[in-house]
N, C-alpha and C positions, 0 to 999 in steps of 0.2 A: 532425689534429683541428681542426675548424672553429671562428672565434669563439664559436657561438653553442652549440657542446655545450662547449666548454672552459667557458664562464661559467655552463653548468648543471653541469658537475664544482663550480667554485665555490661552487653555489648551495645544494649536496650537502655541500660543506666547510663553507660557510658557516654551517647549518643544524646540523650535527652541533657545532661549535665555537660553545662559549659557556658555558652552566652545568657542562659536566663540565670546561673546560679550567681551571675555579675548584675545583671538588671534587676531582677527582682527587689531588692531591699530600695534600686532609688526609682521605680514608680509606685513602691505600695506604701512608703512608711510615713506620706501625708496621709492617708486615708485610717489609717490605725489599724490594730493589728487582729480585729474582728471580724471587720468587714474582706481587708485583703485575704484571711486566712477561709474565710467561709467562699470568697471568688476563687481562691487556688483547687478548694477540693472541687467544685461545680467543673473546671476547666479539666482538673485530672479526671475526673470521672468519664466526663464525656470525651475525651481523647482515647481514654483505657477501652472505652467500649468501640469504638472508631477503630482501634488497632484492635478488636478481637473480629469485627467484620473485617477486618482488612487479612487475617491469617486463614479466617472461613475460605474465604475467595480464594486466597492462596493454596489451601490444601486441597478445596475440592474441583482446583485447576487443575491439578496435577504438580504442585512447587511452580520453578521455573526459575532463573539465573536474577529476572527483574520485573519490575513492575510491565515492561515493556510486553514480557509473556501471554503475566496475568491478563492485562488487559484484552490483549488482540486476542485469548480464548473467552473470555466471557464480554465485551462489549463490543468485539469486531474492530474493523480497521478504524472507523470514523472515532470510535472510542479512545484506542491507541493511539491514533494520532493525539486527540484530545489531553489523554492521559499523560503522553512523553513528553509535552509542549509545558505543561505543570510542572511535572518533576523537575525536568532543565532549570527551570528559571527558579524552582523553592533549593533545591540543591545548590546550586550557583550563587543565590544567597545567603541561603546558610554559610557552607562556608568564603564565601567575601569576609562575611563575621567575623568568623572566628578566624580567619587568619589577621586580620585588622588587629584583632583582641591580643593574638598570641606575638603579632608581629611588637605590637606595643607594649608587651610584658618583658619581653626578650630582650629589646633594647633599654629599658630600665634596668633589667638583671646586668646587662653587660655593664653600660655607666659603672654601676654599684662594683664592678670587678674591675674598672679602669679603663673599658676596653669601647669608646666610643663606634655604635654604627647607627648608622640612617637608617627611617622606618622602611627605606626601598631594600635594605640587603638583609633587613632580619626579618623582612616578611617573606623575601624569596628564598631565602634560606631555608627557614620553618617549613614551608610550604614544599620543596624540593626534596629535604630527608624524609617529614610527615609520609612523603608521598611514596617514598621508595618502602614503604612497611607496605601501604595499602596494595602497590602493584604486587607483591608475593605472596597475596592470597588473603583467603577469608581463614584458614586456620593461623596464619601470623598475625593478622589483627587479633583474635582470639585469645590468644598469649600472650602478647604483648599486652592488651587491654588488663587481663586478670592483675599483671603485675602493675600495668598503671593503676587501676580500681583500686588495689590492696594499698597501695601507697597512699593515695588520696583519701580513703577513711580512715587511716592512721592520721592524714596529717588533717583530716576535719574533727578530729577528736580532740588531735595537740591543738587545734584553732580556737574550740568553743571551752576546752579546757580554762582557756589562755581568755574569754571573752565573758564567758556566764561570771564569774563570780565578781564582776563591774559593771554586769545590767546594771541599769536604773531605770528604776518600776516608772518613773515620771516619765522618762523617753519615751518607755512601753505604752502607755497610757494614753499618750499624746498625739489630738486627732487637733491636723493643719487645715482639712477639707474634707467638708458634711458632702461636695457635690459627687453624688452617685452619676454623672454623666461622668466626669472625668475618672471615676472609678472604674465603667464601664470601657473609657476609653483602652485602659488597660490591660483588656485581655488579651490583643491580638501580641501585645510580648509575653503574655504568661503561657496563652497558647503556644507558644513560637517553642518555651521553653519546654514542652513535654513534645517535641516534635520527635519522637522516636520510630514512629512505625514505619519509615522511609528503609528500617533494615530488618521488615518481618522478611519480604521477599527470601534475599539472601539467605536469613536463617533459616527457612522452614529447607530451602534447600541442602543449609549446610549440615542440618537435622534429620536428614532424610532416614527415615526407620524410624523417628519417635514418636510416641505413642501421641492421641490428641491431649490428653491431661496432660501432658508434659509439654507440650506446646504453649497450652491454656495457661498453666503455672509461670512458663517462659515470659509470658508478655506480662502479667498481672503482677511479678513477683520484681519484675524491669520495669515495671512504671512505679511501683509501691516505694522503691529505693530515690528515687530522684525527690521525690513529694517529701519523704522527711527529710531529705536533706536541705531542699530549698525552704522548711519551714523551721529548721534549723537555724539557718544563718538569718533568715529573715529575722527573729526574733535576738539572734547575740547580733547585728549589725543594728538594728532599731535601736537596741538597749544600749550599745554603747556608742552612738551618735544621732543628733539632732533631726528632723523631719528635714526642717529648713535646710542642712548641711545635705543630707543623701542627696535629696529632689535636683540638687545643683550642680552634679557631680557627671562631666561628660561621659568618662570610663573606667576602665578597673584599676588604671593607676593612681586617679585622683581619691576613689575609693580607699587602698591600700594605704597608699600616703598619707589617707586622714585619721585610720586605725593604727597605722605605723608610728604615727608623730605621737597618740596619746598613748602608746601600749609601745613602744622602741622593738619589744623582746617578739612581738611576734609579726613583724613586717619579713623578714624571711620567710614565715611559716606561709604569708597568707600569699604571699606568691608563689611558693610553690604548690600551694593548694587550688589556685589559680588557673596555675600554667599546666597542673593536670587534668583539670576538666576542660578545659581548652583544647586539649588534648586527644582527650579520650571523647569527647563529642566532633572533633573534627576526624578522627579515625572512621569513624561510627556513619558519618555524613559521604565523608567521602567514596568508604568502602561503596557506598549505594551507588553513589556516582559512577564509578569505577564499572561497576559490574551492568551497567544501565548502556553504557557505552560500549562493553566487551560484546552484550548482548544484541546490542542494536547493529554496530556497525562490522564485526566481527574481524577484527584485526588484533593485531599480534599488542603484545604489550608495551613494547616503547611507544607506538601509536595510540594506545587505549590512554598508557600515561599522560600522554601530552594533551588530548582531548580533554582527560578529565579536569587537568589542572592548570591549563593556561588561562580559561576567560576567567575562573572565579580569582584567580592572580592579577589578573588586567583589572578585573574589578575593584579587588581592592585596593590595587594602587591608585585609584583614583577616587575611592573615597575613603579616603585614610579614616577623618573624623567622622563616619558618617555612622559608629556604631548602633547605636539603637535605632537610629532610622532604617537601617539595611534590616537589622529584626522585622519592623514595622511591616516593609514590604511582603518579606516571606512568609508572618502572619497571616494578610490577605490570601498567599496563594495555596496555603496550606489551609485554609479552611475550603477549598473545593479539591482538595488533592486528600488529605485524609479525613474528611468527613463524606461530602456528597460522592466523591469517586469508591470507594471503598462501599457506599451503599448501595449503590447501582449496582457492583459488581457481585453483593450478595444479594440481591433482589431477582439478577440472571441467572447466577448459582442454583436458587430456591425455586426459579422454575424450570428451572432444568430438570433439577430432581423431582418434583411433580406429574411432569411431563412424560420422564426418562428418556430425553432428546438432548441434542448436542452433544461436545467434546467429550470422552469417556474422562468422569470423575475420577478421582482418588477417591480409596474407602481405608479404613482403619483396621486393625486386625480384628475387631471386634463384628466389623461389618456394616458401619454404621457409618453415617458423613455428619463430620464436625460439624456444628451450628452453637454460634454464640445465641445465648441465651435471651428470654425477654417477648420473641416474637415480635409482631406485628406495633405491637406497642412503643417496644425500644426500638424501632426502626422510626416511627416518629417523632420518638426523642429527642432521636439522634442527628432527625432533622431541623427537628425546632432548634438543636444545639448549635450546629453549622447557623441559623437562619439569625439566631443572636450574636456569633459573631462574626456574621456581614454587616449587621447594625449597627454593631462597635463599631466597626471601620465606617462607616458611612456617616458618624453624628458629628 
């Protein structure tokens, strides 16, 4: 695997880690760490398969800058519209999130150096720099990411370092609530947390010449990376604090501050482990945004800039506290954005190619057009997948 799809594996980790690698520990650690760990793989799975139709569609579109492409070549305009009305609004709450998250990390870090500001000036801050990386391209996120990533699993190593050898098996153990509804209730933030495929688009573009296994490897080997991580921390956060304590906990600072208070030496560490996946998933999020709007509306860059980054700013000024409920919502719209939409879109693909009608495909050097695996079968999977978490959200 070459630099430049490793750093889009990266860009895929990076993207997926940040607002669930903060939730995860306080909806799952009433339920115990059997049940939550066996719903985490069920949600990776079928998201991992979700993003491998969703790169099919993409390559045998021909690439294309955005979703906004794909769409209007294989579901037409009614689709497109359909398609860009989703993304705005899962984008837009994505990062709402994580600027809330990061705005509220920032002004604790500052406190802590003496240097008082309000959650208004360190979340338009944040958000203002964050943003001037993403306007200079999809190779500056690229590198920039590789060196945020490499930092981040050095400091998740120094983290669990500093956590595993004060697990307590009793914590691990420790089941608050047998009720599998409100277990269920919890996938639309576990989903929310592998919401990567929002930046196959851009990659497969920014990939252009690589082979289909290297694509395939791309997405597989960028969702494989976030999944041990989030069952990482799930397991040293459980181990070393109470079901009762997580479950109560608004956001990442009350979090921090409760591992901080019993462990002194690694509240440094765990915000800046923090403030990197916040980071590297608000890069990840945004870049799509960015490129969704270059593509749609085709205006110059200060213009692209301000589209992409004013309303989810307006947003979260206005729901400062409203962290995991802002997840919530983008749950909802990300299960018809990368589940049902991504299936339609290889369902036209697949009779295209049957047919050999419509938009001239992309083909491989080989000669042959990508197809995730599975057939007819994983395609109803993958609906029943989407079809349970509407149900979630609906009980």
């Amino acid at each position: 695997m070459n630099l430049k799809i490793m750093g889009s594996a990266l860009i895929i980790a990076g993207t997926a880690l940040g607002a669930g690698m903060l939730a995860i520990p306080m909806v799952l650690a009433q339920f115990g760490l059997l049940w939550g760990t066996l719903l985490m793989l069920v949600i990776w799975s079928g998201t991992t398969y979700a993003a491998l139709l969703l790169l099919e569609a993409s390559i045998k579109a021909g690439g294309g800058l955005s979703m906004n492409t794909i769409a209007r070549k294989t579901l037409g305009k009614g689709g497109q519209v359909v398609t860009n009305g989703l993304l705005y609004a899962l984008l837009v709450c994505l990062l709402m999130a994580y600027i809330i998250g990061a705005g509220d990390l920032v002004k604790k870090m500052a406190a802590s150096a003496g240097i008082e500001l309000t959650m208004l000036q360190t979340q338009i801050a944040f958000t203002l720099i964050a943003g001037i990386v993403v306007a200079a391209g999809t190779a500056a996120v690229d590198k920039l990411n590789r060196v945020l990533f490499g930092m981040m699993l050095v400091v998740l190593v120094m983290t669990l370092f500093s956590l595993v050898p004060s697990i307590s098996m009793e914590n691990l153990m420790t089941v608050t609530s047998d009720s599998k509804v409100d277990l269920i209730k919890t996938s639309s933030v576990l989903f929310t947390s592998f919401g990567f495929m929002v930046v196959i688009p851009s990659l497969v573009t920014y990939n252009e010449g690589a082979s289909q296994k290297q694509l395939r490897n791309m997405v597989v080997i960028g969702s494989l990376i976030p999944l041990f991580c989030y069952l990482l921390w799930l397991y040293a956060a459980v181990g070393n604090l109470t079901s009762e304590q997580l479950v109560h906990f608004a956001n990442v600072s009350e979090l921090i501050a409760a591992l901080g208070t019993k462990y002194s030496s690694i509240h440094t560490i765990l915000s800046v482990f923090t403030g990197l996946a916040l980071l590297t998933s608000f890069l990840g999020v945004a870049m799509s945004l960015y490129h969704q709007n270059e593509d749609a509306f085709k205006q110059n860059r200060a213009v692209t800039y301000v589209l992409t980054f004013i309303f989810p700013l307006i947003g979260a000024l206005l729901a400062a506290d409203q962290f995991l409920a802002v997840l919530g919502y983008a749950g909802i719209i990300l299960v018809f954005l990368a589940i049902f939409v991504p299936m339609a879109m290889t369902v036209k693909v697949r009779q295209q190619d049957s047919c050999g009608s419509g938009e001239q495909l992309l083909q491989t050097e080989q000669g042959t057009l990508y197809q995730a695996s599975g057939g007819n079968m994983a395609l109803g999977l993958s609906f029943a997948f989407g079809c349970f978490l509407l149900i979630a959200q609906m009980i």
